[in-house]
VOBA-1610 file (N, C-alpha, C; in pm, whole numbers, padded with zeros to 5 digits, always signed):
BEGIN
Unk+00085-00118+00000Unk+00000+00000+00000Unk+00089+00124+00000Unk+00078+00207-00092Unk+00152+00334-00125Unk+00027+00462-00043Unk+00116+00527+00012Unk+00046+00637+00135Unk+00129+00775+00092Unk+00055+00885+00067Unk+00100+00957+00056Unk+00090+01070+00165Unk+00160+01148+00227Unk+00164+01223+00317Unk+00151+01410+00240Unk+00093+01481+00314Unk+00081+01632+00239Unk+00133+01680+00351Unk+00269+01720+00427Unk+00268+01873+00483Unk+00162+01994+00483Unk+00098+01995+00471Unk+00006+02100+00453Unk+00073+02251+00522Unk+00070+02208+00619Unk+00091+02328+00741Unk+00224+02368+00740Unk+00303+02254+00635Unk+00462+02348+00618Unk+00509+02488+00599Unk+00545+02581+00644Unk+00566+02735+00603Unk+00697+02703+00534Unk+00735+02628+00474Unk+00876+02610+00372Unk+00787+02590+00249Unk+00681+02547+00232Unk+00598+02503+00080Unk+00620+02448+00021Unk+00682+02266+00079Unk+00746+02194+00027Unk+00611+02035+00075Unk+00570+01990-00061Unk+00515+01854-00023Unk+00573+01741-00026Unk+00543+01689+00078Unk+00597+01548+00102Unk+00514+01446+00053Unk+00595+01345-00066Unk+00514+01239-00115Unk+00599+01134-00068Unk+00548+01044-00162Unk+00599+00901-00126Unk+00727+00871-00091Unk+00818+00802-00006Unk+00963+00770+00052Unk+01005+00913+00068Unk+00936+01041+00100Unk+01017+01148+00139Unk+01061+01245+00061Unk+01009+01204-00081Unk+01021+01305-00184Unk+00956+01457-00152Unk+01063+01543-00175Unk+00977+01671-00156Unk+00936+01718-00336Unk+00774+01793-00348Unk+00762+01877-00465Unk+00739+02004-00420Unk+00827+02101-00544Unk+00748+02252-00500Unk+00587+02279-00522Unk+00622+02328-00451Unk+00404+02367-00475Unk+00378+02464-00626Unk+00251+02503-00628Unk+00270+02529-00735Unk+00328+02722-00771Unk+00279+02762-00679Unk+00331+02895-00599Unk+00419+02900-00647Unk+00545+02816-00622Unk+00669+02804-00627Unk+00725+02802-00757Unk+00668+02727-00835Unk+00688+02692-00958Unk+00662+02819-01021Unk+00564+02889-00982Unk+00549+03039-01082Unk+00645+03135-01023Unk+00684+03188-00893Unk+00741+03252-00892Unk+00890+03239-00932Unk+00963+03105-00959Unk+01084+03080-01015Unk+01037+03136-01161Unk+00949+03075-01228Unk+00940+03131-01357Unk+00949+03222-01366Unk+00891+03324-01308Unk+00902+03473-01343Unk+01006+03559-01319Unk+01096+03470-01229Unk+01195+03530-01196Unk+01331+03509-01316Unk+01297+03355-01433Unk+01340+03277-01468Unk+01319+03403-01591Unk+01201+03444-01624Unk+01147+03541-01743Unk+01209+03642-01730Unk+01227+03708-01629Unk+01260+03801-01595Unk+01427+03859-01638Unk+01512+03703-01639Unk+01623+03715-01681Unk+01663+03687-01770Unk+01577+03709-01880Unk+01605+03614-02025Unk+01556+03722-02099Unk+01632+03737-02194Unk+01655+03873-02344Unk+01557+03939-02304Unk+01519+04057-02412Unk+01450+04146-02399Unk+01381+04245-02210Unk+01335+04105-02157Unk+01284+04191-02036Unk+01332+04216-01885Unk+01495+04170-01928Unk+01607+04219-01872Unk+01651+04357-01830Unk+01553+04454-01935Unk+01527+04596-01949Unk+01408+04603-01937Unk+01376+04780-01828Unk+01253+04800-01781Unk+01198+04802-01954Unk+01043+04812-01978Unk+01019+04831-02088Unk+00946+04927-02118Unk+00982+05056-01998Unk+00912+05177-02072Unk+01068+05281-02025Unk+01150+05229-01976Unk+01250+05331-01996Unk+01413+05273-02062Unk+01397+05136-02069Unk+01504+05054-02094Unk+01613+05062-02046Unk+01619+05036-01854Unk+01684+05065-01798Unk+01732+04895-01751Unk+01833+04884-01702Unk+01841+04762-01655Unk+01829+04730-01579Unk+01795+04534-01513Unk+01715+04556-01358Unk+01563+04570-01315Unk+01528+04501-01416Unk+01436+04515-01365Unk+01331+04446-01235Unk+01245+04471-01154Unk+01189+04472-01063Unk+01041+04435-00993Unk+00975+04494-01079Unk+00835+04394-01111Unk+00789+04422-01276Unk+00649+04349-01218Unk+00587+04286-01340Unk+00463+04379-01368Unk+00449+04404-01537Unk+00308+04498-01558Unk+00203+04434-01599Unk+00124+04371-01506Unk+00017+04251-01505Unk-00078+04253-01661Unk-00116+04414-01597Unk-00205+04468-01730Unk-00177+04457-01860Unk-00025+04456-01916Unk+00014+04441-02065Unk+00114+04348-02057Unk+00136+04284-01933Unk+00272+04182-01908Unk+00367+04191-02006Unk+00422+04315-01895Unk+00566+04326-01937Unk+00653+04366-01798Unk+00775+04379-01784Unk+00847+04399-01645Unk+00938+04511-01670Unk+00868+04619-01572Unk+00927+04708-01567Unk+01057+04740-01430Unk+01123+04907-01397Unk+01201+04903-01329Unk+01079+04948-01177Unk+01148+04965-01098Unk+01080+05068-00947Unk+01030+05183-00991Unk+01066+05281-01046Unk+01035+05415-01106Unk+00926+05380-01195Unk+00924+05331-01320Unk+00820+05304-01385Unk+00684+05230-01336Unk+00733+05151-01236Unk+00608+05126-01197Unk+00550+05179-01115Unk+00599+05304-01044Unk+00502+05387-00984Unk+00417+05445-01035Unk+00468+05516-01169Unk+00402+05600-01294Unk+00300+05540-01348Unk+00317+05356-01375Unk+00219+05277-01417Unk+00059+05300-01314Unk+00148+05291-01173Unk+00023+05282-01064Unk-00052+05418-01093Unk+00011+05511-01113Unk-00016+05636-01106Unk-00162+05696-01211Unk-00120+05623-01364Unk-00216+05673-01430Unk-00361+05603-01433Unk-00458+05679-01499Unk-00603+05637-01487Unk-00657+05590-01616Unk-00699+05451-01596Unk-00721+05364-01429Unk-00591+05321-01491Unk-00548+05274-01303Unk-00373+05222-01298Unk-00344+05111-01378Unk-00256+05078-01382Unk-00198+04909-01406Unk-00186+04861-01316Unk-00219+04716-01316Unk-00186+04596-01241Unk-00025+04584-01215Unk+00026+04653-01104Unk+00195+04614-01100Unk+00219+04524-00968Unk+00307+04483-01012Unk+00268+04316-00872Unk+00470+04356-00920Unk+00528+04314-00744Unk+00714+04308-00720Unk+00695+04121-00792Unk+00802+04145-00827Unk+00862+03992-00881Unk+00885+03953-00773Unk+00972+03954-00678Unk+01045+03918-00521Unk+00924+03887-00465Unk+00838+03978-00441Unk+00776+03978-00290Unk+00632+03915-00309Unk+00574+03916-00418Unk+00455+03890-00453Unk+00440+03732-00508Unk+00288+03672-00482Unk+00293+03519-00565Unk+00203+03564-00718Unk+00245+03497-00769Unk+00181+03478-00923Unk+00067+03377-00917Unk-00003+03356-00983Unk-00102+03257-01026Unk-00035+03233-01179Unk-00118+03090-01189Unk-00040+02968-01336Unk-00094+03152-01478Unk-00196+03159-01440Unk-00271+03233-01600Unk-00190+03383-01586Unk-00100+03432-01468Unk-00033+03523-01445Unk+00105+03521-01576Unk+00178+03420-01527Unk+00318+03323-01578Unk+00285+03313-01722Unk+00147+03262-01713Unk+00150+03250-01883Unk+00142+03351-01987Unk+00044+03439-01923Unk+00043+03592-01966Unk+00131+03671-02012Unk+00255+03642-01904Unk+00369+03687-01918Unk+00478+03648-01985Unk+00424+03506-02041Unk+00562+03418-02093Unk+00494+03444-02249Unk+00358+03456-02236Unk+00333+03520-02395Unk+00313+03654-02430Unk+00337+03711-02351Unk+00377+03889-02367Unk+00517+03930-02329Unk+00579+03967-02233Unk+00705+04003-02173Unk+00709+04123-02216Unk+00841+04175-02254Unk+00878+04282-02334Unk+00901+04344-02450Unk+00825+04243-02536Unk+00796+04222-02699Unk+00731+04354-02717Unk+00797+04449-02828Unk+00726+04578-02847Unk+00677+04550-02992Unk+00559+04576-02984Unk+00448+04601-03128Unk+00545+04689-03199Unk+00496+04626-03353Unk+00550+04656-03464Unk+00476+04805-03498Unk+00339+04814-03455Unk+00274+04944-03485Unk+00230+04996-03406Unk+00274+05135-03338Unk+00247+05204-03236Unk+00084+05277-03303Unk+00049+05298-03159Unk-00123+05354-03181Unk-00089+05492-03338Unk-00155+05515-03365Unk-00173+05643-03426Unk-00079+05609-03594Unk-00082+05412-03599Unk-00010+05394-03738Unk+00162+05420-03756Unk+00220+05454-03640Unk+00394+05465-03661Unk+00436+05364-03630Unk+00563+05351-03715Unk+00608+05204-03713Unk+00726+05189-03610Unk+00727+05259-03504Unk+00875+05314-03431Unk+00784+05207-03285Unk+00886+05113-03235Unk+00848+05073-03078Unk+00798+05188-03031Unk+00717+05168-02943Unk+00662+05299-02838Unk+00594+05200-02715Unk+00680+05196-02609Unk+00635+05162-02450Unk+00483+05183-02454Unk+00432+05097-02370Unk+00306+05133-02313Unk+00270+05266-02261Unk+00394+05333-02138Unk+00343+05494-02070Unk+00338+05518-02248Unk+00441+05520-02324Unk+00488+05651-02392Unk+00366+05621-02510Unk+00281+05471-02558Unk+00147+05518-02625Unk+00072+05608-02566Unk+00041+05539-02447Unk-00069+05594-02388Unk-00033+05763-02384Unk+00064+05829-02341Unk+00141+05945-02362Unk+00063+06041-02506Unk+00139+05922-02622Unk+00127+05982-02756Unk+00001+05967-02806Unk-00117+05891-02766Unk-00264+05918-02771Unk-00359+06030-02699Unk-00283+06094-02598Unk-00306+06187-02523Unk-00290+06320-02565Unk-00158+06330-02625Unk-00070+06441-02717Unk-00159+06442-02841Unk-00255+06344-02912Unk-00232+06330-03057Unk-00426+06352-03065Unk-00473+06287-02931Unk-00612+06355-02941Unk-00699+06507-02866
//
């Protein structure tokens, strides 16, 4: 008879299965990813000032910006979703969001120009342009 045991109440977030095997939970598994995303081409740089270092994540258009930018994000109306990479947990549809967006800049900025343009700096140049 195979018995499996759950830690539940562990504050390490580690399950215990069969002969003592530990798995990460799933928590775990997303926040390595994102941390994992986080350091791989493109979103290595904030992606509205292309600074390096970056710090959290922009839920709303999933992409990862620096500390500075994401205040500005919180700032405008209505805000963005900015969640810290470090300090915060992800959910699975978070990770994925992000692993199919990141810091990939559109080929066509609002208003038909073919030049990258950050999220602040559309939203910016739709502001300026209407």
């Amino acid at each position: 008879e195979v018995r499996r045991a759950v830690n539940g109440g562990d504050p390490g977030g580690q399950r215990r299965g069969y002969r003592g095997h530990t798995e990460p939970r799933l928590s775990e598994i997303c926040a390595r990813k994102v941390r994992e995303l986080a350091q791989s081409g493109v979103n290595k740089h904030c992606f509205e000032c292309n600074q390096p270092g970056v710090t959290y994540t922009d839920i709303t258009v999933g992409s990862f910006v620096c500390t500075s930018c994401s205040g500005m994000l919180r700032g405008l109306n209505p805000p963005h979703r900015v969640k810290s990479i470090s300090m915060t947990t992800f959910s699975q549809q978070e990770v994925e969001f992000l692993q199919n967006h990141g810091n990939e800049v559109s080929d066509v900025a609002p208003g038909g120009l073919s030049a990258p343009v950050s999220h602040f700096g559309a939203f910016l140049l739709v502001l300026l342009t209407s």
